[in-house]
C-alpha positions, 0 to 999 in steps of 0.5 A: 188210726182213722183209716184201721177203724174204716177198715173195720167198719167195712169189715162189720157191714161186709160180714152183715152183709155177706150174712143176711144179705142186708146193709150196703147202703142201709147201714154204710150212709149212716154209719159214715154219718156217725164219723163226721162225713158230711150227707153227700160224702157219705151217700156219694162214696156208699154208691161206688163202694155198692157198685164195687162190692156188688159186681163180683155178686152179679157176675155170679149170679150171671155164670149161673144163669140167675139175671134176666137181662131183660128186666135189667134192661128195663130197669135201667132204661128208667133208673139211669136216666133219672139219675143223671137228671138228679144229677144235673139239677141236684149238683149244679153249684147254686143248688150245692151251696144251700142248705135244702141241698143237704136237708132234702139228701137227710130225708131221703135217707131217712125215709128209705131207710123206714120203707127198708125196714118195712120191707124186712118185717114184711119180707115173707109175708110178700113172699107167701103173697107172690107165690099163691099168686092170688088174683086181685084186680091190682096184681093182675093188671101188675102181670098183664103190664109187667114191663110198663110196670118195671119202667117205671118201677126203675124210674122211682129206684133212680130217684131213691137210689140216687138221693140217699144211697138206699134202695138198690137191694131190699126195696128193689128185690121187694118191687120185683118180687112183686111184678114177677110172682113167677120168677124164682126168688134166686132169679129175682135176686140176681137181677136185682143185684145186676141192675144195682151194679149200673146203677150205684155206678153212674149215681156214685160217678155223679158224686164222684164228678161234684167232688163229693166221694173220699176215694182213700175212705172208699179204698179203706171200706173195701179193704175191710168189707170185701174179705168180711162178706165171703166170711159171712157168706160162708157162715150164712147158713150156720148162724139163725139170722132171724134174730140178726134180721130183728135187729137191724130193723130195728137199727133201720127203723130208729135211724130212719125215724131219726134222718128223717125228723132231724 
């Protein structure tokens, strides 16, 4: 029984997904949470289920020249690199076994989970602001330093992504929209989603190595989510998702406000 309701809760954040293109990490950590899984369980085995339900979507977005490779470059050459640092220092076996290991996963969790929510109800607004490009001094020097800027840009999304599973899609297709006003928001997209794959995969493995994935959980999410998100794919652009949108921040902003203050 417990493995048919993982399979429908993969289902549910597939079609959420698939629908409006939000919920992987934002809404599977904590719906994990709500079954019992201990913090790092449930941040560890999201990583490799991202990693997994995100490759097909970069290969995609590859075939149809929508990744640049060199900005995904830049991104890991910081991201990757401090995730294995995190792992090294997060997972050692006297860290594992105090209680600031799970309390600090908490609150990352829950604070990125409030900057994701954020970013959701400023999404167009951000938007709007990239493409009249208006030249500030601070969007200029963002411009003239883009791959500075990227580098380190990747090496906040390894820390985020790395301690609370969040982060690899909304906030970081929010921090490239903002370097590369220029780039198409497909394009912004799709490289967003290539970074993710490496990403979610070496800090998935990280947790996978200290013990900390369900592999028959993971199975099960899979076998729900990933028919659920070619359906909400399909139907995405039928269904008004702005309403949808209104309501998973507002899930977004109460479980945030809730991880980070519990």
């Amino acid at each position: 029984m417990e493995f048919v309701l993982h399979i429908l809760a993969g289902a549910v954040v597939g079609f959420a997904i698939g629908l409006t293109g939000v919920g992987g990490g934002s809404l599977m950590t904590p719906l994990l949470l709500v079954f019992g899984y201990p913090v790092p369980v449930a941040i560890g085995t999201d990583l490799l289920y991202a990693a997994i339900t995100k490759a097909g979507g970069a290969l995609s977005h590859h075939r149809r020249g929508n990744v640049d490779w060199k900005i995904v470059l830049l991104l890991a050459s910081g991201s990757i690199p401090v995730s294995i640092l995190l792992h090294g220092i997060l997972l050692n076996s006297s860290f594992q076994e105090s209680p600031e290991f799970e309390e600090l996963l908490t609150l990352s969790l829950g604070v990125m989970l409030i900057i994701t929510a954020i970013i959701l109800i400023f999404r167009d607004k951000m938007r709007r602001s990239a493409i009249e490009e208006k030249p500030e001094f601070f969007m200029l020097t963002v411009h003239r330093h883009s791959a500075v800027v990227t580098l380190v840009m990747g090496l906040l999304l390894g820390a985020c992504v790395t301690l609370s599973s969040v982060g690899a899609g909304v906030f970081g297709a929010a921090i490239l929209l903002t370097i590369y006003s220029q780039t198409t928001p497909v394009r912004i997209i799709g490289t967003d989603i290539a970074h993710a794959v490496p990403l979610t995969f070496i800090a998935g493995l990280g947790y996978l190595v200290a013990g900390y994935v369900d592999l028959i959980l993971l199975v099960s999410l899979l076998l729900g989510s990933l028919p659920a998100i070619h359906v909400g794919s399909r139907i995405s652009s039928q269904v008004p998702d702005r309403y949808l949108l209104y309501l998973l921040t507002a899930i977004l902003l109460g479980l945030g406000f809730y991880y980070s203050l519990s």
